[in-house]
C-alpha positions as CSV (number, residue, x, y, z in Angstrom):
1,X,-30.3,-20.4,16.0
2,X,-26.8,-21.7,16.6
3,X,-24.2,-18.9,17.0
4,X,-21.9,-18.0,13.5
5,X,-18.1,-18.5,14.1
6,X,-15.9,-15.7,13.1
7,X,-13.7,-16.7,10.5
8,X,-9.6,-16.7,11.1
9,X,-8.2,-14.3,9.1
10,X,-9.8,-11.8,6.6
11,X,-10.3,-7.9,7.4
12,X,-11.3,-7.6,10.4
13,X,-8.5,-9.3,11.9
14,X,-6.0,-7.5,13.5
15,X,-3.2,-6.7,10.8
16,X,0.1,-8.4,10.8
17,X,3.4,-7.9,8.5
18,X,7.0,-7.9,8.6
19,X,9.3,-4.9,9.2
20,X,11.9,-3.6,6.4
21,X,15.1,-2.8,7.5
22,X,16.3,0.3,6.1
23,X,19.7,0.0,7.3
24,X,19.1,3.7,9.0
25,X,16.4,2.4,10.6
26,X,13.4,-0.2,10.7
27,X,10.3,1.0,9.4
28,X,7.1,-1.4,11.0
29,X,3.8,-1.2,10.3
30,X,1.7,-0.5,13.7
31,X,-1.7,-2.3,12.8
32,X,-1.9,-1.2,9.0
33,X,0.3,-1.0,6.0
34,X,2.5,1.6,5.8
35,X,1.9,4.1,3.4
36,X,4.2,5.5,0.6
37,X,3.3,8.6,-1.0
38,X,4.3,8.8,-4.8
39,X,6.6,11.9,-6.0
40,X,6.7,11.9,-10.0
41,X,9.0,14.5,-11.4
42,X,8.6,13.1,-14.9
43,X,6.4,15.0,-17.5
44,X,4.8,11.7,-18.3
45,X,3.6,9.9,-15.8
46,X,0.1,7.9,-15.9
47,X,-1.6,10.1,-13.8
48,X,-1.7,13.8,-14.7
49,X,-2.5,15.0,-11.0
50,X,0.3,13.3,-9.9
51,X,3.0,15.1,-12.1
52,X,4.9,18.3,-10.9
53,X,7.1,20.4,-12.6
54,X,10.0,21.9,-10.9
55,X,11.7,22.1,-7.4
56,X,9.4,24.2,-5.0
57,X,6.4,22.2,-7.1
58,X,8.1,19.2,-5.8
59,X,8.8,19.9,-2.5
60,X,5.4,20.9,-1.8
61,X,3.5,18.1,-3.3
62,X,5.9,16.2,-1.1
63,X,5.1,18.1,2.3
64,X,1.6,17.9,1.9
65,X,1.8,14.4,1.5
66,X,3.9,14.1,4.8
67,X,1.1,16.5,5.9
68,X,-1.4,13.9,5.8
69,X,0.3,11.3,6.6
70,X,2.4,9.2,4.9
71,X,5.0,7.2,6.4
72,X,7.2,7.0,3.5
73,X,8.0,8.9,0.2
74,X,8.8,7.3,-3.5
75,X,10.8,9.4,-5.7
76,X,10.7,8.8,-9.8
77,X,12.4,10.9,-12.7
78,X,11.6,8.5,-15.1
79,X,8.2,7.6,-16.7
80,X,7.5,3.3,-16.2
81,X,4.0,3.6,-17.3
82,X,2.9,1.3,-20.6
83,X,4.9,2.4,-23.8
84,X,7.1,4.9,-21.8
85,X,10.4,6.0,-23.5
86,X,13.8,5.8,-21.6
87,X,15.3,8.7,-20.3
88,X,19.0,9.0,-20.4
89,X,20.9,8.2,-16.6
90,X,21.7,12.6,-16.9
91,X,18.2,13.8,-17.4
92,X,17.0,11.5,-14.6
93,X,19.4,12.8,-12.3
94,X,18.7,16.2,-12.9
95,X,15.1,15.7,-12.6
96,X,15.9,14.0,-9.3
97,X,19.0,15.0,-7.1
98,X,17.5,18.5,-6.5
99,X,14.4,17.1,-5.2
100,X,16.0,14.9,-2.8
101,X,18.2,16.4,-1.3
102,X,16.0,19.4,-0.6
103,X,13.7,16.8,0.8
104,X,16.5,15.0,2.7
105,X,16.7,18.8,4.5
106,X,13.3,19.0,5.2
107,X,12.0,15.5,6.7
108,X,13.9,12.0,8.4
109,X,10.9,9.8,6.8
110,X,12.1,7.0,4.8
111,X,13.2,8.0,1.6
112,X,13.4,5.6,-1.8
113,X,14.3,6.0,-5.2
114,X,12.3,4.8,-8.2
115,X,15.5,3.8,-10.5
116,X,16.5,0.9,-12.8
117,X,20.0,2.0,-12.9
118,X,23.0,1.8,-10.2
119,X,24.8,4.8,-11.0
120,X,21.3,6.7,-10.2
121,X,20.7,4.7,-7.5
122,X,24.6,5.3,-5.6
123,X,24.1,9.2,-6.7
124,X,20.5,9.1,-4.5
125,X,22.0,7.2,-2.0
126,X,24.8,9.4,-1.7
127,X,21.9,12.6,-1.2
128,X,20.3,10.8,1.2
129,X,18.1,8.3,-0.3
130,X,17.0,4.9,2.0
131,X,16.2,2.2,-0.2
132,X,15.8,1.7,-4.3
133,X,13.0,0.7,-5.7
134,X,14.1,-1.4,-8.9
135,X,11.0,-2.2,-11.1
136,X,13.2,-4.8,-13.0
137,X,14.1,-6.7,-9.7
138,X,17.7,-5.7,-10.6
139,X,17.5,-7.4,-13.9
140,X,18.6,-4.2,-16.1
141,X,22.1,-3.0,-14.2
142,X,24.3,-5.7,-12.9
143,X,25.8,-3.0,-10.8
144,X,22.3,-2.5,-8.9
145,X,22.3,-5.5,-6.4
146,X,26.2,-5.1,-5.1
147,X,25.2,-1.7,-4.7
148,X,22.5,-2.1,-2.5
149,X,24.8,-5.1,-0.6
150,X,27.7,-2.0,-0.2
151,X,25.6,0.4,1.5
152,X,23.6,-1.5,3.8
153,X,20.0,0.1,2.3
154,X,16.6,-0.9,1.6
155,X,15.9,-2.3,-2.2
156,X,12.2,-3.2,-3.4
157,X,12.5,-5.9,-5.9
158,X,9.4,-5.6,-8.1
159,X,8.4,-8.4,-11.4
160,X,7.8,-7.3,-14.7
161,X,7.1,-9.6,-17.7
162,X,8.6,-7.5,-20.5
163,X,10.0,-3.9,-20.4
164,X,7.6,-0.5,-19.8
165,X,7.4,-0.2,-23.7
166,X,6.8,-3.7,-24.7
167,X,5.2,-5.3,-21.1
168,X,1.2,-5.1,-22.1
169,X,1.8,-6.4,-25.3
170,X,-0.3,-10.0,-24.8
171,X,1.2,-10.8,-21.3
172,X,1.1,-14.4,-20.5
173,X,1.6,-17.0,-17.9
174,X,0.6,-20.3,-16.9
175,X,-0.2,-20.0,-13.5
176,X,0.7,-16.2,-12.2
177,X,1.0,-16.6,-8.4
178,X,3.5,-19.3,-8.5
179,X,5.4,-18.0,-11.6
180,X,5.5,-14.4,-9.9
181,X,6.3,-16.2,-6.3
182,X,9.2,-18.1,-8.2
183,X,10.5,-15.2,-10.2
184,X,11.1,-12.8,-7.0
185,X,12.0,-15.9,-5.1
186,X,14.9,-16.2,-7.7
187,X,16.1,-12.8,-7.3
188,X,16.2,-12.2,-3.6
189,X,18.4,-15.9,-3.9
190,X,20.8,-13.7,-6.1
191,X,20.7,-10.6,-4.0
192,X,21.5,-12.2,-0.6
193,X,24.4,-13.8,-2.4
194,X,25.6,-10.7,-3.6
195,X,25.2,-9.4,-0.1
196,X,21.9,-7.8,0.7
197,X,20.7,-8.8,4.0
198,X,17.4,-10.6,3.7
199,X,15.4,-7.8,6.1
200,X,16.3,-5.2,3.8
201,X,14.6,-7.0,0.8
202,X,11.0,-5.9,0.0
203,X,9.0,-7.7,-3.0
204,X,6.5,-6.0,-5.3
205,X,4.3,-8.4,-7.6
206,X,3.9,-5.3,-10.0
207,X,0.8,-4.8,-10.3
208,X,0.0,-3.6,-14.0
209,X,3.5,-4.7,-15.1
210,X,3.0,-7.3,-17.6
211,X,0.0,-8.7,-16.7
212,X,-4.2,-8.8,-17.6
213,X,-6.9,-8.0,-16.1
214,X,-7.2,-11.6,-15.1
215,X,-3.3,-11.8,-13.7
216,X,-3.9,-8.7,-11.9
217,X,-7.0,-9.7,-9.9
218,X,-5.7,-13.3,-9.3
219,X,-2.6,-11.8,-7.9
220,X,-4.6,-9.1,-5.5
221,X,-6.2,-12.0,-4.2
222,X,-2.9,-14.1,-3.8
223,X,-1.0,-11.6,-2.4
224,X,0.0,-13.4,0.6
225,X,1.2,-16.2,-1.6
226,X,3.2,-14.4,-3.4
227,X,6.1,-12.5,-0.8
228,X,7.2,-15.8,0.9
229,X,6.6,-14.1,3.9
230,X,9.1,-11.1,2.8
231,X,7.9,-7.9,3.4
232,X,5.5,-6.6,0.4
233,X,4.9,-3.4,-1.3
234,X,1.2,-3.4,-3.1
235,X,1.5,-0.5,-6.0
236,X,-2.1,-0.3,-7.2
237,X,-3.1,3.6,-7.0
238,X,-5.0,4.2,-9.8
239,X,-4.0,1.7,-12.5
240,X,-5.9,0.9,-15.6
241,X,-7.3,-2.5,-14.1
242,X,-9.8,-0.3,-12.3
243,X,-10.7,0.9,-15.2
244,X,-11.1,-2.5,-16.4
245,X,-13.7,-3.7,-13.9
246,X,-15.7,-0.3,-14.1
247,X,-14.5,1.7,-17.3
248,X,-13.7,4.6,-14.8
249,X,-10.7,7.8,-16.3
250,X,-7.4,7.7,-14.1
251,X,-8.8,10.6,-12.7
252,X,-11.9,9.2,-11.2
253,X,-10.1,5.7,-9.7
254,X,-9.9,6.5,-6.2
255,X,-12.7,4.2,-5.2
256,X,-10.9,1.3,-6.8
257,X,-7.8,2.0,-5.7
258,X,-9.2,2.2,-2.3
259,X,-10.6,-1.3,-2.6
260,X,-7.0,-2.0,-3.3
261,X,-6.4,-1.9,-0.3
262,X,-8.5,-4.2,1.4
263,X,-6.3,-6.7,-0.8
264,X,-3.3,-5.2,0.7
265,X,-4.9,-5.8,4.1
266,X,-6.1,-9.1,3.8
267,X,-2.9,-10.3,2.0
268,X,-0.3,-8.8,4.4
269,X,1.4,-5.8,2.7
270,X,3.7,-3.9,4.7
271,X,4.1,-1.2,2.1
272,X,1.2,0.3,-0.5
273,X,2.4,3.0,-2.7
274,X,0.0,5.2,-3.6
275,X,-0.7,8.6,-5.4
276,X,-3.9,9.8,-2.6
277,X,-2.5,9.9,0.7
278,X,-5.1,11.5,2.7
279,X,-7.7,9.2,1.5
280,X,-5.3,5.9,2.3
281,X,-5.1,6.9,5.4
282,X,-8.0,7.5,6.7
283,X,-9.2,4.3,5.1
284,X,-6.4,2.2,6.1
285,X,-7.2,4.1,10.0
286,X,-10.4,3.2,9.7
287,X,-9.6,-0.8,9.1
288,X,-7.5,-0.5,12.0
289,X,-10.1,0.3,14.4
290,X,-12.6,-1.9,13.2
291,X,-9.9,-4.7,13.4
292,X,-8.9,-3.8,17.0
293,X,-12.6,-3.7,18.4
């Protein structure tokens, strides 16, 4: 029998993606993804075990998470899931600040900001806030891109077809990977003219944001065509296209989202965002050391 080759590539390949520059500092992944622990302080969110309700609620969810692991954390005060209402710029501050900076006081891990909108952005900056991660690519606040430019920090530009209240309402493309490719392409031209330097850009495909089953799965798989060898945040922690393939509740997608990851793996992701850290981790630890034997 002749011998089998081993195929370049794929999972059990060592694991290989670009650092972020944080300004503050350079997060880089050591032989897995990094992985960013979700903090929702909206009532609202997608996932009812993820939500908390008030400071010390907060700030614990948050420490376990650094508990088990995480490398970075992603605060949001305002709901993006499918049909989500705005919330005004004063409520999502309030839901926010308080958090942060008692966070900012408790840990030096990487801290970013889940915001659409500059003035939220420069008040979280200002508390000791990293990067911004701006689901509209900076699309909604002209303000948002200079501001990132100004202070030197991180920003995540993520696509979205649509808004949160009208993006699953028949989402549509022609070919996904290159339109999505071209469309963040587009923005990271803009926000290096404005002034971002390009190693503090991060792209985000959006996973769930605008798109189909179909779109979802062909992006997952294309995911290394699609950051143009920028560094990559995968957000795919429990969303409903798990529950597309297997009709599993929010509450029982942890396998799924876990499989995720393998597409983060194989297509490069520096970042995935994610609502189960101790489970990420030890998967992610686990790919590590089967890729390094």
């Amino acid at each position: 029998m002749n011998p089998v080759e081993k195929p370049e590539g794929g999972l059990t390949a060592p694991f290989v993606a670009p650092d972020w520059d944080l300004g503050r500092m350079v997060v880089s992944p050591n032989g897995r993804p990094l992985v960013m622990g979700i903090l929702n302080l909206t009532p609202d969110s997608f996932f009812p075990g993820s939500r908390t309700k008030g400071l010390d609620a907060a700030v614990s969810r948050a420490m376990k998470m650094i508990a088990a692991g995480c490398d970075l954390l992603d605060l949001g005060a305002e709901s993006t899931r499918p049909g989500a209402q705005p919330v005004t710029a004063d409520e999502e501050q309030d839901r926010l600040l308080p958090v942060l900076k008692a966070l900012r006081g408790e840990t030096d891990l990487p801290l970013t900001v889940d915001t659409v909108r500059a003035v939220t952005a420069a008040a979280a900056l200002d508390a000791g806030a990293d990067a911004i991660n701006d689901i509209s690519a900076a699309s909604l606040d002209p303000d948002m891109m200079p501001l990132a430019a100004a202070a030197g920090c991180g920003l995540v530009l993520m696509h979205m077809q649509g808004t949160p209240r009208t993006m699953q309402k028949d989402p549509n493309y022609r070919d996904v990977l290159a339109e999505v490719r071209g469309w963040l392409a587009a923005r990271c031209r803009l926000a290096e003219e404005a002034g971002v330097a390009p190693g503090r850009l991060m792209v985000d495909p959006g996973i769930g944001f605008g798109k189909n089953l179909v779109h979802n799965l062909a992006l997952l798989k294309g995911l290394s065509e699609v950051s143009g060898d920028r560094p990559l945040l995968l957000g795919a922690s429990r969303k409903r296209f798990i529950a597309s393939v297997t009709g599993a509740s929010v509450e029982d997608r942890l396998g799924g989202s876990l499989a995720a990851l393998a597409a983060a793996w194989q297509g490069g992701a520096t970042v995935v965002r994610v609502h189960d850290v101790a489970a990420t981790v030890q998967f992610l630890e686990v790919m590590k050391s089967i890729a390094e034997t």
